[in-house]
C-alpha positions as CSV (number, residue, x, y, z in Angstrom):
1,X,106.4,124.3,120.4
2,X,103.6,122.7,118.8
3,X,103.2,119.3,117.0
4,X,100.4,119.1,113.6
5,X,99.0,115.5,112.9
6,X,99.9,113.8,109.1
7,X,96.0,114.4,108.4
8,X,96.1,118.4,108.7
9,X,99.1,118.2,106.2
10,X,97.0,115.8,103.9
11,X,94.0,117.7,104.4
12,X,95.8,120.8,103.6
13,X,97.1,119.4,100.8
14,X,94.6,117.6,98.8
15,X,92.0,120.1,96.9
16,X,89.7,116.8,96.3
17,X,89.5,117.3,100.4
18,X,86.6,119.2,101.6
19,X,88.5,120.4,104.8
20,X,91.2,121.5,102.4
21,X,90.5,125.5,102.4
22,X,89.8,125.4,106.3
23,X,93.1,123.0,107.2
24,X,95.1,125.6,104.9
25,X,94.2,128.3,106.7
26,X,94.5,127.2,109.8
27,X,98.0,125.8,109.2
28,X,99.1,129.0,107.6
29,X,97.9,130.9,110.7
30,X,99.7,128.5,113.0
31,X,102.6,128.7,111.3
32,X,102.6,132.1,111.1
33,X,102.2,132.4,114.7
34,X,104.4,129.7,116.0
35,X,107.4,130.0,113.7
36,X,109.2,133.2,113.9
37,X,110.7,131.8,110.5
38,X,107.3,132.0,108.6
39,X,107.6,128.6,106.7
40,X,104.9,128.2,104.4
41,X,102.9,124.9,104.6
42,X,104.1,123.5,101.6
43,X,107.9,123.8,102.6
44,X,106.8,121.8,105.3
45,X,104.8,119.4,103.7
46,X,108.0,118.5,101.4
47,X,110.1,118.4,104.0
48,X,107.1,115.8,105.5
49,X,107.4,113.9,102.3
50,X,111.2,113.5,102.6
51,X,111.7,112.9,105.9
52,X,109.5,109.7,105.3
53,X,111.5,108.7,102.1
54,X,114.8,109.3,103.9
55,X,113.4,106.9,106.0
56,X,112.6,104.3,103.7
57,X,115.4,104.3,102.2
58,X,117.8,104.9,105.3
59,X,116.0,101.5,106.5
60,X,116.0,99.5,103.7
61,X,112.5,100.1,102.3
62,X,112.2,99.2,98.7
63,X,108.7,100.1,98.7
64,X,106.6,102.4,99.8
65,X,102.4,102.2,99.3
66,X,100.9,105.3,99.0
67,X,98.0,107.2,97.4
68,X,100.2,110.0,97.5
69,X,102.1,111.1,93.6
70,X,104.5,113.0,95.4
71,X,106.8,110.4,96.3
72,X,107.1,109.6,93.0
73,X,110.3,112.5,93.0
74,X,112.1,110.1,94.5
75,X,113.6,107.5,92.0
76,X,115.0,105.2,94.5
77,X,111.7,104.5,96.6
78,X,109.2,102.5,93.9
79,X,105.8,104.1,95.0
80,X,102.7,101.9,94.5
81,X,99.3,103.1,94.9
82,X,97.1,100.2,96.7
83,X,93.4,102.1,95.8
84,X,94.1,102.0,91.9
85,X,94.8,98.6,90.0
């Protein structure tokens, strides 16, 4: 069993990121390797985002601050971005 920091997702996520291409890879070969399943990094990376807005919610979080326009899928959870005005 292994364990991948929030930063490799982000990392592997963002294409402004210069570690994107190399954190892609390197999470697709892990994944490849360590999941008999084969789950693509973006399945997990949802999964990532809703796990945290399950959260949220589940805990009575109104609002979450994030740079990240993915949570925006989820009407419940008013996403504000704390870089931009």
């Amino acid at each position: 069993m292994i364990a991948v920091d929030t930063n490799i997702l982000i990392y592997a996520h963002r294409k402004d990121n210069p570690f994107q291409e190399k954190a892609r890879n390197w999470l697709e070969k892990i994944i490849q390797t360590e999941d008999s399943c084969g789950i693509p990094y973006h399945c997990i990376i949802e999964f990532h985002d809703v796990r945290i807005a399950a959260l949220c919610l589940e805990n009575g979080v109104s609002v979450l601050y994030s740079a990240d326009r993915d949570f925006t899928r989820f009407p419940r959870l008013k996403v504000i971005n704390p870089l931009i005005e």
